[in-house]
C-alpha positions in Angstrom: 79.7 185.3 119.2 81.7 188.0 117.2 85.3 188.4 117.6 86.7 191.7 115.1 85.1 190.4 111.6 85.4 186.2 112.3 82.7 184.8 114.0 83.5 182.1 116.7 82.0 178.9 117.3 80.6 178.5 120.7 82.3 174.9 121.9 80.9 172.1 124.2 83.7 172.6 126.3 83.3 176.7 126.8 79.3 175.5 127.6 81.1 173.6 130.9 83.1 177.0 132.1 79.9 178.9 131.9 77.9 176.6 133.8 80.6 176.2 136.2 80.7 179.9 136.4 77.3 180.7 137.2 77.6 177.8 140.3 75.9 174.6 138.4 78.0 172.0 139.3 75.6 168.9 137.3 77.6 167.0 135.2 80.1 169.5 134.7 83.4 167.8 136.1 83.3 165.0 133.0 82.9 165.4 129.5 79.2 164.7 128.1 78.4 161.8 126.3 76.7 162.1 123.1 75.3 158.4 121.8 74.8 158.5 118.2 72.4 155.5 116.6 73.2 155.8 113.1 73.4 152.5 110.3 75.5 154.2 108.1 79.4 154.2 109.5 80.5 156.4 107.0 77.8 159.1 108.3 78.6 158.2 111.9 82.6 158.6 111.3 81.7 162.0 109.7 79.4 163.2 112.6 82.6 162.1 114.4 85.2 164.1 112.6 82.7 167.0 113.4 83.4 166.7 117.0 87.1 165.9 117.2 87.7 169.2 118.5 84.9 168.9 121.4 85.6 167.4 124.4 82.7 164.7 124.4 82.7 161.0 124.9 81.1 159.8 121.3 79.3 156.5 121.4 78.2 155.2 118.2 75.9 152.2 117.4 74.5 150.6 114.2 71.6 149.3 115.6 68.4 149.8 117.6 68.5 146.7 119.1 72.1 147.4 120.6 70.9 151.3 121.3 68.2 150.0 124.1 70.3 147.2 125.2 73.1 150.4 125.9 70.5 152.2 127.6 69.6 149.9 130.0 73.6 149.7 131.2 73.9 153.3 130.7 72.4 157.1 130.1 74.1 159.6 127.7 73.4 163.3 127.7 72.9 163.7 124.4 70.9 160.6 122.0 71.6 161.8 117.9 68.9 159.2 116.6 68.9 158.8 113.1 65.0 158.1 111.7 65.9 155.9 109.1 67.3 153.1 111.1 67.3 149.5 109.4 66.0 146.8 112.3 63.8 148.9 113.9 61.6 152.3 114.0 63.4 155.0 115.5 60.2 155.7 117.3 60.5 153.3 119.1 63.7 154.0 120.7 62.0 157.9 121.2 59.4 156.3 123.1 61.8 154.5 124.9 64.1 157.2 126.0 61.3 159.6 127.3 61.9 157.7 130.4 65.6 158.7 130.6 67.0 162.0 131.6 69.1 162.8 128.3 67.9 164.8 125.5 66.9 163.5 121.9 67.8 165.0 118.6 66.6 163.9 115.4 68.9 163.0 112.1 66.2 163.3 109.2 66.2 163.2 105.4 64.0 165.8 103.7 61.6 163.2 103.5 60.7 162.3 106.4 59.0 165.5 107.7 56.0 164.2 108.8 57.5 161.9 110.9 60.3 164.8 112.7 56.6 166.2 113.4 55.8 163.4 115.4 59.3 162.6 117.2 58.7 166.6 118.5 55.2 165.9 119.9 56.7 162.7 121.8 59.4 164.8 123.1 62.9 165.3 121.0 64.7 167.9 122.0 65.0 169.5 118.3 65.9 167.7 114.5 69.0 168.2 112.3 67.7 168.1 108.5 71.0 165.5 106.6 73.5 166.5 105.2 74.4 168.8 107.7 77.6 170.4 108.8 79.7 170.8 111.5 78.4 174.1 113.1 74.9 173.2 112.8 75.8 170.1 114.8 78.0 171.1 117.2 75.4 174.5 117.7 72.3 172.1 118.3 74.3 169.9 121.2 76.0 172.6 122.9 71.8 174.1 123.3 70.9 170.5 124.3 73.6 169.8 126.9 72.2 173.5 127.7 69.0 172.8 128.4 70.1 169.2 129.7 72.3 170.6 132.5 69.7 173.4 133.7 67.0 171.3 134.1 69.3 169.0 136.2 70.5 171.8 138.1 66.3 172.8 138.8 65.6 169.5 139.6 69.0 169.6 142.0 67.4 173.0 143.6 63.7 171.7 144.1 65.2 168.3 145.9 66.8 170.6 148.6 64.1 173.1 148.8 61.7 170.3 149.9 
């Protein structure tokens, strides 16, 4: 979006009004949650301080182990999964989350390429390359709560049509 010669950042929270506005009503009345399953806390307090601004509920965990046992209690909209997680394969938890209605994106190193290839073909929603900043982050959630909150609203429509 282009305002004069600044460009402006497209928020979480504007993504709400304009669902709102074109009659969508899922999930729109609370704030998303984004779960981020990262083992570095400084990364995760950074990611954080991205989203200070955005009117999210931001979940962070250290662990795999603790991601699924979350997941089991509770679904976010939005899984950040970071691929080089220490106690388990972040695969793993992909794998795990297919059967959940939330989308998945990817926190990669350069060097781990081949492997974003394969968290893609098993269904992520889209991969961030680290270090990134705060508009690439905050651009790839507000398209995954997006996407997220369309197909809920499709899968809302087909229910009543039937």
């Amino acid at each position: 979006m282009r305002m004069g010669n600044k460009k402006t950042l497209p928020t979480l929270h504007g993504l709400e009004h304009r669902v709102r506005a074109t009659g969508f009503f899922m999930k729109t009345d609370k704030q998303p949650t984004i779960l981020l399953i990262e083992n570095h806390d400084l990364n995760a307090k950074t990611y954080q301080g991205f989203l200070k601004k955005e009117p999210v509920n931001f979940i962070h965990l250290l662990t795999g182990v603790a991601a699924l046992a979350h997941l089991q209690q509770s679904v976010p909209d939005v899984i950040l999964l970071d691929l080089g997680l220490a106690d388990m394969d972040a695969m793993d938890i992909l794998k795990h989350v297919q059967q959940l209605e939330c989308a998945v994106i990817i926190l990669s190193s350069p060097d781990t390429a081949a492997v974003v290839d394969d968290a893609m073909c098993e269904g992520a929603y889209d991969f961030i390359e680290k270090p990134f900043n705060a508009r690439r982050l905050i651009v790839t959630l507000h398209n995954a709560l997006r996407q997220h909150q369309l197909s809920q609203a499709t899968d809302f429509i087909e229910l009543n049509n039937n």
